[in-house]
N, C-alpha and C positions, 0 to 999 in steps of 0.2 A: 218411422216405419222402415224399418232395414232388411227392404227387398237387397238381397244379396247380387241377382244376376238374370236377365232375362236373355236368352238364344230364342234359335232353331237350331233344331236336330233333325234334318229331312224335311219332314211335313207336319212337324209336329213343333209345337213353343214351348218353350219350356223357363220355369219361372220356380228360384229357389226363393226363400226367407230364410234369414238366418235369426234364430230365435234368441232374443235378447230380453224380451218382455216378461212378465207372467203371466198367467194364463189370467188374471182381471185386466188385468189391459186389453192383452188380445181381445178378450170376448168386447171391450169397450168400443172395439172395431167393426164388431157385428152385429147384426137383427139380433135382438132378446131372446127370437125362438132357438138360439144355438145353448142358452143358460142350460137348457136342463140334459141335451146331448153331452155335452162338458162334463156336469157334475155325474154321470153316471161312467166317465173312465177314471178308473186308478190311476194315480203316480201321476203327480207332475210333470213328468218331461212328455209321458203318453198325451195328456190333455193340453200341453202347449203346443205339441207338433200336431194335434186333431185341429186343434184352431187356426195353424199358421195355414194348414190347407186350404180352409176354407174362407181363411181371406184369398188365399190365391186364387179360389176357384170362383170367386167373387170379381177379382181382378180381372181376370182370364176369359169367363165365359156369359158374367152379369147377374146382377142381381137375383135373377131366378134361377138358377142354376143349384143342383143340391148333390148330393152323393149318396145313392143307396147302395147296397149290395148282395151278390147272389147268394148260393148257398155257400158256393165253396169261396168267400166271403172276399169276391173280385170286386172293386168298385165301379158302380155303375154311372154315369150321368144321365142325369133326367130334369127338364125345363130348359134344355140347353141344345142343341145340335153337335154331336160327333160325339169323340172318344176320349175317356182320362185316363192317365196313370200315377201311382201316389208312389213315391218313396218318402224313408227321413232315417238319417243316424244321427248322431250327440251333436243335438246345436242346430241341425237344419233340415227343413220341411222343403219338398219339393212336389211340384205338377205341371207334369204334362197333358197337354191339349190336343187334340187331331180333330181336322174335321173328315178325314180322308180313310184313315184306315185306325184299328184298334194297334195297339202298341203295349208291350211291357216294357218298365223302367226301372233301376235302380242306383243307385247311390250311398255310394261310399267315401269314408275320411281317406286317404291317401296315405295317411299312416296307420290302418290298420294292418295288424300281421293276420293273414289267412293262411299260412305254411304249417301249420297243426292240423287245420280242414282240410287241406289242399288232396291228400289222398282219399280223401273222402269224393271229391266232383275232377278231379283230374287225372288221365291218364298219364301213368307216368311215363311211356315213350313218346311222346306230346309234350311231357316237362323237358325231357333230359334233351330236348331236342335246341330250349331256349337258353342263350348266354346268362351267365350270371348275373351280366349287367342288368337284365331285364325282369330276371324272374323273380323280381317282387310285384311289380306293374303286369304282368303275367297273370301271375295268379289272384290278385287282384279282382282285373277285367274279366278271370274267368270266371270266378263266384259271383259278380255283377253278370256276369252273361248267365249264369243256369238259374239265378234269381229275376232274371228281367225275362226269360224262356219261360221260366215259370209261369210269371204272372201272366202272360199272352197266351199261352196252350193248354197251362196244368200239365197234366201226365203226361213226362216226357216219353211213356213205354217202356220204364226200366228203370235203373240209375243214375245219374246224373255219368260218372266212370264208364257207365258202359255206354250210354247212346247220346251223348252229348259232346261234339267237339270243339273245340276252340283253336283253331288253325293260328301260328306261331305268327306274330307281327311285331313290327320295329313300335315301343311306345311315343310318341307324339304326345303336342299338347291337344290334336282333336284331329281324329282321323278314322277310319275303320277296320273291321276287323271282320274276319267271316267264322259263320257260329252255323253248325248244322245241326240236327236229329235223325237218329238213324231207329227205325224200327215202331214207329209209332200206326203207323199209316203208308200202305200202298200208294195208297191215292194222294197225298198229303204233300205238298213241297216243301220241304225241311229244310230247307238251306236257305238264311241268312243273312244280311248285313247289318250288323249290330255297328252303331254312330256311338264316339264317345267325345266327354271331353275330359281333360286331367287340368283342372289350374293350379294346381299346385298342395292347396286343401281338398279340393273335394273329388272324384272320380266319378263320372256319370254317364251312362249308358245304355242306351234304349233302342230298342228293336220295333219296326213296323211290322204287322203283320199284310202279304203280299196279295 
């Protein structure tokens, strides 16, 4: 069973798998009622990272614990107390837990290049502001941050460019960063503190909501 990593992030647990199995294994891990959830996702790698969760979320939150989801197809817990968050890229499933507040989370390979996307969710007097040295880890943690803003708000009220900042920080192997929203809500507190960690493979990053 190659649980990869357990933390905390604030208030929240967090518990990666790193996926080595196939998906008849995995399912070999869980209640029978998961067989026919499985067989109805596409692609292999979809259906081993649906399964690594749900051991995690079995790990994590206990046997009754299950995953539904809303419209705009956030995941929900239910048989369980608090709040999840699901990420996964090539190789590894992850879940976050809260019993405190909701949270979005994401996760990334460390060597992925986002500098194609990058004008797409980043300002560029915000880029040109960060050393060279940093600005792959940069843009990075910012595409993990408009993806982890995402999943805790939805609508950020614009573009990710125009109302989404990610104020410039020295990278660490686990430290913070501040992430605001500008324009969504009068009422609404949009400012931030996005927890990350960088081990070296993976990049992860999750936001409490306050």
């Amino acid at each position: 069973m190659p649980l990869y990593r357990e933390f905390k992030l604030g208030n929240a647990s967090v518990a990666v798998w790193k996926i080595t199995e196939t998906a008849e294994k995995l399912l070999s891990l869980l209640p029978t009622e998961y067989v026919t959830g499985a067989a109805m996702l596409r692609g292999g790698q979809r259906r081993t990272e649906w399964l690594a969760v749900r051991i995690l979320l079995e790990r994590m939150c206990g046997a009754d614990a299950r995953i539904v989801y809303d419209e705009a197809g956030k995941p929900l817990l239910i048989g369980a107390a608090g709040y999840i968050g699901v990420s996964h890229t090539k190789g590894y499933a992850l879940l976050a837990y809260s019993t405190v507040n909701p949270l979005g989370v994401d996760m990334e390979r460390v060597d992925r290049d986002v500098s194609t996307a990058a004008r797409r969710f980043l300002n560029e007097s915000h880029l040109n502001t960060v050393p060279d040295s940093w600005r792959a880890t940069y843009m990075l943690a910012s595409w993990c941050a408009c993806e982890a803003l995402f999943k805790l708000v939805g609508d950020v009220g614009g573009t990710y460019k125009e109302n989404v900042i990610v104020k410039p920080f020295r990278p660490e192997t686990q430290g913070t960063m501040d992430v605001s929203i500008k324009g969504i809500s009068p009422t609404l507190d949009c400012d931030f503190e996005a927890m990350y960690v960088n081990d070296g493979e993976l990049f992860i990053l999750l936001i409490e909501a306050k």
